[in-house]
N, C-alpha and C positions, 0 to 999 in steps of 0.2 A: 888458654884465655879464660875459656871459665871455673876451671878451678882457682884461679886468684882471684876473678869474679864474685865469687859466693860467698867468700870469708865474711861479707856484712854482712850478709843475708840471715846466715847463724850467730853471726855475734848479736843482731840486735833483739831476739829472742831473749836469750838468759836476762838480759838486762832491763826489758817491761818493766819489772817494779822498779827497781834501784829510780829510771827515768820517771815513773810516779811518783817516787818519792821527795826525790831531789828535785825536781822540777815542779814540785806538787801543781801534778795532772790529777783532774776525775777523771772518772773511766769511757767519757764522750770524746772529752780530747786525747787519750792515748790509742782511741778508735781512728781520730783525724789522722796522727802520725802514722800509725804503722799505715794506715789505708793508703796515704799518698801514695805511697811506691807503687801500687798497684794503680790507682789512680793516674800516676804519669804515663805507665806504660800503656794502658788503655788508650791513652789520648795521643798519643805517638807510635802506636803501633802501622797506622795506616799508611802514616809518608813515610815512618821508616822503610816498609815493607817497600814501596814505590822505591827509594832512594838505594835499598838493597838490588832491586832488580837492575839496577840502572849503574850505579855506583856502591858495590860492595865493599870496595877497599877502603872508601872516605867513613861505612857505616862503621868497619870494625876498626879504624883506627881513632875513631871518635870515642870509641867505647870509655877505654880508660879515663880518658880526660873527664868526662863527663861525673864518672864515679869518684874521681879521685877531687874535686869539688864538691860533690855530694858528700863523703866522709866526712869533710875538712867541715861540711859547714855544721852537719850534725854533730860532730864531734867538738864543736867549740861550746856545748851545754849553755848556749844563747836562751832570749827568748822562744818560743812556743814556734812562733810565725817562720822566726828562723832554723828550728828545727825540723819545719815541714817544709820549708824548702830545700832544705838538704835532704830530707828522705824521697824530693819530688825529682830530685835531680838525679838519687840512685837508680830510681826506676827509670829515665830516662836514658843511663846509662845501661841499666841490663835490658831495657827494647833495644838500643841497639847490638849488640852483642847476642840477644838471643833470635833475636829475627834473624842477623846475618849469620848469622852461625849458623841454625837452619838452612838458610837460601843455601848454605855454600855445599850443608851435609848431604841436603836431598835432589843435587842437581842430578845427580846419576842415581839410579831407580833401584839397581841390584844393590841386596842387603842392605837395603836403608833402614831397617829396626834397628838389627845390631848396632850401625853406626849411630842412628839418632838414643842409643839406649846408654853405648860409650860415654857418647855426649852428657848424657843423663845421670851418667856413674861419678866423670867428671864433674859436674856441677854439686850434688850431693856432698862428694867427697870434699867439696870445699866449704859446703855448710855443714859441715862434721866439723872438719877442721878452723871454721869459725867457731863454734860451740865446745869445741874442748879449750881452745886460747882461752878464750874468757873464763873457764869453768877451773883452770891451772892458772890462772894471774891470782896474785894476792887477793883477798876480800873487801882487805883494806883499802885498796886503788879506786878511786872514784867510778860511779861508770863510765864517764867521755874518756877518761885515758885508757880502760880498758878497753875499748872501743877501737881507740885510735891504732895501738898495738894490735889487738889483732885483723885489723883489716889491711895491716905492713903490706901481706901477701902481694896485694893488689899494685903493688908499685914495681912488682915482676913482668909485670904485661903492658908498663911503658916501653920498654927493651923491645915490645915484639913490634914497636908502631913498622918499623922500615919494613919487615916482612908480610904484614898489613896490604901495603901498597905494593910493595913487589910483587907479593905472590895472586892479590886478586885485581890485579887493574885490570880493566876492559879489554886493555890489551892484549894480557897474557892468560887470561882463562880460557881454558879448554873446555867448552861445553857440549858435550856430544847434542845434536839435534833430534828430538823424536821423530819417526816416520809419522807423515804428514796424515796417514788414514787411522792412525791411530786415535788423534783427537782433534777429529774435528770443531769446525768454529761452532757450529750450532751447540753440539758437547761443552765447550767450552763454556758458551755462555747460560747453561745448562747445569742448574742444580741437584743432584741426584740425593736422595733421600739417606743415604749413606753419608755422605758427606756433611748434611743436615746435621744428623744423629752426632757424628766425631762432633762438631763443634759445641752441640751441648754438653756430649762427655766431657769433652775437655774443657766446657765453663766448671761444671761443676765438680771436677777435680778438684780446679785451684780452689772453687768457693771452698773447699774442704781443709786443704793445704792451709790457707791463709787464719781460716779461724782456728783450725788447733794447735797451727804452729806457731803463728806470730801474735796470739792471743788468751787461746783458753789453755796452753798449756803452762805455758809458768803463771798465770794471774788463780786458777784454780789450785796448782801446785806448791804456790807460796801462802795464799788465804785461806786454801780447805787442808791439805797434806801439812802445811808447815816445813815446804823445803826452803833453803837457802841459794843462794846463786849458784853453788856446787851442784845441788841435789835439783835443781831444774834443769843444770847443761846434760844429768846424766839423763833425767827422764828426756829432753828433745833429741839425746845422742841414739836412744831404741830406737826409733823411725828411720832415722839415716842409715846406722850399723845394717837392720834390715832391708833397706833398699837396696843399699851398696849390695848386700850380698846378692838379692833376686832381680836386679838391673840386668846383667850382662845372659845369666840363661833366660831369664824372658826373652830379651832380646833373639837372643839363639832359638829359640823352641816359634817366636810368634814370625821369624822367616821360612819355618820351616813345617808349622801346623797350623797357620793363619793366625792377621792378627784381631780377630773381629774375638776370636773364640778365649783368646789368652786374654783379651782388655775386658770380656766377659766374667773371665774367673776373678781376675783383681780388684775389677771394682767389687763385687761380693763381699772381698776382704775387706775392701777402703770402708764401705758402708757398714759393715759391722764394727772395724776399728773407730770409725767416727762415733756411733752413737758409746759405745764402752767409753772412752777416753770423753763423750759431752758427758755422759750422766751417770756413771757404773761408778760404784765403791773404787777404792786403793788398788787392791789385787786387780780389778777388770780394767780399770786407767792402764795399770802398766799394761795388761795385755793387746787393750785395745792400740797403745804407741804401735806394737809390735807387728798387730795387724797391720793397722794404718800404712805405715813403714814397708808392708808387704805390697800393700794394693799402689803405692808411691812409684811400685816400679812398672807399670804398666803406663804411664803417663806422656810418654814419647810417643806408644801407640797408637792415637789417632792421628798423629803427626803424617805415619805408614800406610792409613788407610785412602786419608787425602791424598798423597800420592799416589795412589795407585788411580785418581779418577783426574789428577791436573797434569798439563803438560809444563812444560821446562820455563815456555816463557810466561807462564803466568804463578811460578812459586814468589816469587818475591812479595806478587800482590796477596794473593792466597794463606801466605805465611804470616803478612801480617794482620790480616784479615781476622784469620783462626787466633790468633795472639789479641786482637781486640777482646774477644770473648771472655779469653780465660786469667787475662789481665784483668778486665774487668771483674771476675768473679776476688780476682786476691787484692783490689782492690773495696769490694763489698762486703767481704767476709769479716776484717780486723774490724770498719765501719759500725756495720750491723751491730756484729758482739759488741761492741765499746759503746753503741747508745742503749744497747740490753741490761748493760752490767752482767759481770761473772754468771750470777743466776741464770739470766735471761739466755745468755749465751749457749752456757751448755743446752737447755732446750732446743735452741736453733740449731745448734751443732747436732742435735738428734736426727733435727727433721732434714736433715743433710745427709745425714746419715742415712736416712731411708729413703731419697730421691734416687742417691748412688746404687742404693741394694735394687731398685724397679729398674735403671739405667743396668745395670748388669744382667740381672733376668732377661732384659730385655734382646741383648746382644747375644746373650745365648741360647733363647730364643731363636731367632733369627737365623743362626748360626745351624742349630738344629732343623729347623724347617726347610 
């Protein structure tokens, strides 16, 4: 599900300017659009999360529908209004699909990294494969039709609706019970400073995620570097390439050496990636993707930590609670840069960059003490 999920996510990257151009957006309004989708899912991550704990099967069979209107209406190269409602309506689609998909990943506690990291690999792997379509489609092709093609994928996970309901109705899900002393209700309702910490980590992942990917990398890329649609899918394909690759032994090593200590070492990376790729010459951009790309694969990891402090019936809420946070950062990040302009941006992407480097000191830290 979410690898045909993500094909829009990467397709509409490479395509930033072409929709500037064509569409002649300033740089306030291409802030608006990309921001919606983070935007949506912020503002629906709550009742998803609810609707997940309660009705799983209605959240992920909703998923596609929702997306597959969101493409259709982005992709019709409308006015302004109606392309933000299309992009409002994707992110309404990936809350549902990612909230439930979680709820469903971390119902059972053993090796939840690995599996939330799979997840993780999956997802990527289809904003890779969003960003190469578009980067192999002729030049020529408008962007809405490129668009439309490579988001096809996504009409693979109408096929999964019946399995949807089959396999998660109320009825038929098996959810093992936690022993009751385990977490208690006072715990329950009971914030622990851990828990705290993940949820800023994980706003300020995505604040990171959102501005370099869905903003300062092709807008700086085609203004300061002089690349073309080609030579922007290859610069946002480093970040993926190296995720994909440190996804799954993250994964592996943070079930098996803790994951406080592993989310430690990659934001390190994420915040050096981030400032290189806001403000560093040519050579330091690509290396910073590369970074960046690295610390990308740590990002399932607060996911593992929360778990370890929530019981069973309350991940639905909990999932989308955390999902409020980090939505909202990939919602503020494309915003932000787009009322900064290019300029302004990369700076802000700096100071991004050095919140993540204190947020990782900080874990390790901790870790160590």
């Amino acid at each position: 599900m979410i690898f045909c999920n993500t094909f829009s996510v990467g397709a509409f990257g490479p395509l930033l300017p072409e929709i500037a151009r064509a569409q002649r957006l300033a740089d306030w309004q291409l802030g608006v659009l990309a921001g919606a989708f983070g935007f949506a899912r912020a503002l629906v991550d709550i009742p998803v999360g609810r609707l997940a704990g309660r009705r799983l099967d209605a959240t992920l069979a909703a998923t596609p529908l929702f997306l597959l209107v969101g493409v259709l209406l982005l992709g019709s190269a409308g006015p302004i209004e109606l392309l933000v409602l299309g992009r409002f309506l994707l992110g309404v689609g990936h809350a549902l699909g990612m909230v439930g998909g979680l709820t469903a990943l971390v119902e059972r506690g053993e090796g939840a990294a690995f599996r939330l990291n799979t997840f993780e690999f999956s997802a990527m792997l289809g904003i890779l494969g969003g960003i190469a379509m578009v980067g192999l489609l002729p030049a020529a092709w408008s962007w809405n039709r490129s668009f439309l093609v490579a988001c096809a994928p996504q009409l693979v996970a109408l096929a999964f609706l019946p399995v949807y309901w089959r396999r998660f109705s109320a009825r038929d899900r098996q959810v093992r019970a936690e022993p009751p002393a385990r977490f208690p209700a006072e715990a329950e309702r009971r914030w622990s400073p851990i828990v705290t910490g993940m949820f800023v980590v994980g706003a300020v992942i995505a604040l990171a995620w959102s501005s370099v990917s869905q903003f300062l990398i092709p807008l700086r890329g085609t203004r300061e570097f002089g690349l073309d649609r080609a030579g922007n899918s290859r610069i946002l394909a480093i970040p993926q390439v190296v995720d994909l690759m440190a996804l799954l032994p993250v994964g592996y090593a943070a079930d098996r050496l803790g994951r406080r200590m592993l989310l430690g070492g990659v934001c390190l990376a994420l915040g050096i990636g981030t400032i290189f790729v806001g403000l560093g010459p040519f050579p330091l951009f690509i290396l910073g993707a590369g970074l960046f790309g690295l610390g990308l694969a740590g990002w399932m990891l607060p996911v593992g930590v929360i778990r370890e402090h929530t019981s069973v019936g309350a991940l639905g809420w909990r999932m989308g609670l955390y999902r409020v946070g980090v939505d909202a950062g990939i919602f503020l990040g494309p915003l932000v840069s787009g009322l900064l302009g290019d300029v302004g941006a990369g700076y802000f992407v700096g100071l991004i960059g050095l919140v993540t480097l204190a947020g990782g000191v900080w874990l390790l830290w901790e870790r160590l003490r």
